[in-house]
C-alpha positions, 0 to 999 in steps of 0.5 A: 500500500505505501509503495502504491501511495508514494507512486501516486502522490509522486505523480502529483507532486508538481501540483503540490509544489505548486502550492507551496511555491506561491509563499516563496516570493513573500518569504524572499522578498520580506523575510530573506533569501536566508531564512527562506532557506531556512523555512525550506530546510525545515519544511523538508526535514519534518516531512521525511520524519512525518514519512519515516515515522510513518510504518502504518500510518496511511494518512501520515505518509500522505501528510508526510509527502505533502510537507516534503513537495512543499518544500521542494516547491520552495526550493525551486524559487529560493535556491537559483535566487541565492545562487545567482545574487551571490555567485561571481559573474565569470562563474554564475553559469557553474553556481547555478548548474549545482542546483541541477547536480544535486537534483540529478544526483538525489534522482539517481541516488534514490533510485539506487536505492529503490533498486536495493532497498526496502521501503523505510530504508529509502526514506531514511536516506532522504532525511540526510539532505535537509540535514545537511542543509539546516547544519550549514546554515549558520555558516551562509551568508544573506546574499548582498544584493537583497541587503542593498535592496533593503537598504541594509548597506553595511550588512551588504559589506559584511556578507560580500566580504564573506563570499569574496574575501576581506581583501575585495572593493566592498564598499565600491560594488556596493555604492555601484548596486545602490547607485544601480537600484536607485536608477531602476526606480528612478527610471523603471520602477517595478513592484507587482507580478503584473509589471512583469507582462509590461514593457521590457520585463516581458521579454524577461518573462518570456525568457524565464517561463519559456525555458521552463515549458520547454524543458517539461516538453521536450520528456524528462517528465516522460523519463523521470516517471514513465522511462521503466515502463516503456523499456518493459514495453520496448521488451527489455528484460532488466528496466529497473537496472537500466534505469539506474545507469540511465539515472547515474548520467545525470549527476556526470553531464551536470558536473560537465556542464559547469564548465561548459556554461561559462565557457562556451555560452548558454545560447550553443549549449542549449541550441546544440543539445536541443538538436541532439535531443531530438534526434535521439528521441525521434531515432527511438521512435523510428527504430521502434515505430513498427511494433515492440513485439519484433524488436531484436536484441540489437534494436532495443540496446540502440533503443536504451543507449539513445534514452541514455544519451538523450539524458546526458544531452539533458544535463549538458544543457537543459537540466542546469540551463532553466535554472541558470536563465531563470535565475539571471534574466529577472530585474532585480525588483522582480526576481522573486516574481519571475522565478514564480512565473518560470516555476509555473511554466513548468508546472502547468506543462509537467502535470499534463504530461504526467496525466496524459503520457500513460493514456498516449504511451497504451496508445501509440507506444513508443511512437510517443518519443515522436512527440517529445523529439518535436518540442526540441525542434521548437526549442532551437527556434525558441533558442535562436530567436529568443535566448539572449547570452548572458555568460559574463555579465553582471546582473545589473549590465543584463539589466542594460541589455534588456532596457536598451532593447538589444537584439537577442544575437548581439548580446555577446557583443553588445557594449555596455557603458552603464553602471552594470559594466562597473561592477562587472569590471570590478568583479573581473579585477585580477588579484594585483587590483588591475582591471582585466579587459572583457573578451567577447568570444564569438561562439555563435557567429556560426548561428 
């Protein structure tokens, strides 16, 4: 009965996310990144108690489970927030893509131990995550940028010194963010979730909601909930097994990807790989288009690799980049509400697909990758007309980029002459105080 409750609760877990998730930008905003962290940590660690505790007790496992997705829908506003206020610009791609390691590596390890396991023992393994959080809290500082916003200024000093060391310009990033906040509520002020459909900020929303979409539609969904019974349905003798090697490439393409996204660019990360994705789902379909009752044994390890492929694409590009891009194109008046925007882009295209792919999949079998493998191809034109670059530029110079209209292609080279550009150059000083000279790569002139 319990294993039956947790497969069915887990297939609702967005909405119950989504739930919770509407407190996060209230907490962010007026409580702190920090203690928000903190409600998050908690919320997680007397939901898995409430689950572990829970040996017979059918509604206390429910309860349980509730408490724990509330969590999780608090952390997928919280988390990337923190991350990118505090992280350093020529790094802030690498911060980020930790969030993505963690979640791919968590899936794999619980389905590890789903595959080794009993029940109670699984549950116990969950409570070391928020375990680990809440004892490291007293070691995180609030993010200087909500301090600046708050006009918390020697605060902001403190905490900056604590993320980039005593010897940093302090007191010269933050008369730059303060300069750089009473300009955008000089010129664009920006309080309610309604500002962000006007103007500019739309565009931003767009950006944020519309990764979010497409990452639901392109199948890890599909792959992350379903991916055991279609192999039964391709015929392969040993899913469960499968699945765990399937599940062990997320956390290796994550670790990957933080070099990548700073290095080389969002934009070809996520154009490239969203190619690659869609072969790989459209070459499953086709390889099994006619029936899984003939496919021989080659056939069905083609079928496996390309879904193991398909998820080390997954976390080379689009896993860790909704994350990264949701967390760096919002203003800064709105940042809170713009990642409640993108987690309800996800949710409303996530639980669909997680109520209708079983009826479509009894329908058409495997020929459902076809559909999936589509909305990849609508990523690459989602990606070419509309993500701009964003690798190596302050928070407050993307500001400029998308006040000022730049087109999505001239991100990389644009000039910014405004304060963000200051406290870029600022943060880019090498260790003997000397301003290291931004260089432009031009990764996607091919593009």
């Amino acid at each position: 009965m319990l294993g039956s409750l947790r497969e069915t609760v887990g297939r609702h877990r967005n909405r119950l996310c989504w739930h919770y998730s509407l407190a996060a930008p209230w907490l962010c905003a007026n409580q702190g990144r920090k203690p928000t962290l903190l409600v998050m940590s908690a919320l997680l660690t007397i939901g898995t108690i409430l689950e572990a505790s829970a040996v017979t007790s059918f509604w206390q496992l429910v309860v349980g489970r509730i408490v724990v997705y509330s969590g999780i829908g608090v952390a997928s506003n919280v988390v990337p927030m923190y991350q990118s206020e505090c992280a350093p610009t020529k790094v802030r791609g690498a911060f980020l893509t930790a969030y993505s390691i963690w979640n791919t590596f968590g899936s794999f390890l619980a389905t590890l131990v789903v595959f080794l396991c009993q029940n109670i023992q699984i549950i116990l393994c969950q409570l070391l995550v928020p375990v680990g959080i809440v004892l490291r809290y007293l070691f995180l500082p609030e993010t200087p940028r909500y301090l600046v916003y708050r006009g918390r200024l020697q605060e902001a000093e403190a905490s900056m010194k604590v993320l980039f060391g005593p010897e940093y310009n302090t007191s010269e990033e933050i008369q730059l963010l303060q300069l750089q906040l009473e300009e955008q509520l000089e010129f664009h002020k920006a309080t309610s979730i309604w500002d962000c459909f006007r103007s500019v900020n739309l565009r931003r929303t767009v950006i944020a909601m519309g990764t979010q979409i497409l990452q639901q539609a392109q199948g890890i969904s599909f792959i992350s909930n379903f991916i055991v019974t279609f192999m039964k349905q391709l015929g392969f003798p040993d899913p469960l097994k499968s699945n765990v090697i399937v599940q062990a490439c997320g956390p290796v393409a994550n670790l990957i990807s933080m070099y990548t996204f700073d290095k080389l660019g969002r934009r070809i990360n996520m154009l490239v790989d969203a190619l690659l994705m869609a072969a790989m789902m459209m070459g499953v379909g086709g390889a099994s288009a006619y029936g899984t009752d003939s496919l021989n044994a080659i056939t069905q390890n083609g079928c496996v690799a390309m879904l193991i492929l398909w998820y080390v694409f997954y976390g080379l590009s689009w896993g860790p980049g909704v994350w990264i891009l949701s967390g760096e194109v919002g203003t800064g008046q709105l940042r809170e509400r713009t990642l409640l925007l993108a987690s309800l882009g996800s949710f409303v295209t996530s639980v669909p697909i997680n109520f209708v792919n079983p009826y479509v999949q009894a329908a058409i079998g495997s020929r459902v990758t076809f559909i999936y493998g589509s909305f990849s191809v609508a990523e690459m034109a989602f990606v070419y007309f509309l993500l701009p670059e964003t690798k190596g530029r302050s928070l407050e110079e993307l500001d400029e980029m998308f006040q000022n209209r730049v087109p999505t292609r001239e991100f990389s080279t644009y000039v910014c002459t405004g304060l963000g550009a200051q406290i870029t150059q600022l943060e880019n000083k090498d260790d003997h105080g000397e301003m290291k000279v931004k260089q432009v790569e031009h990764v996607e002139t091919a593009f």
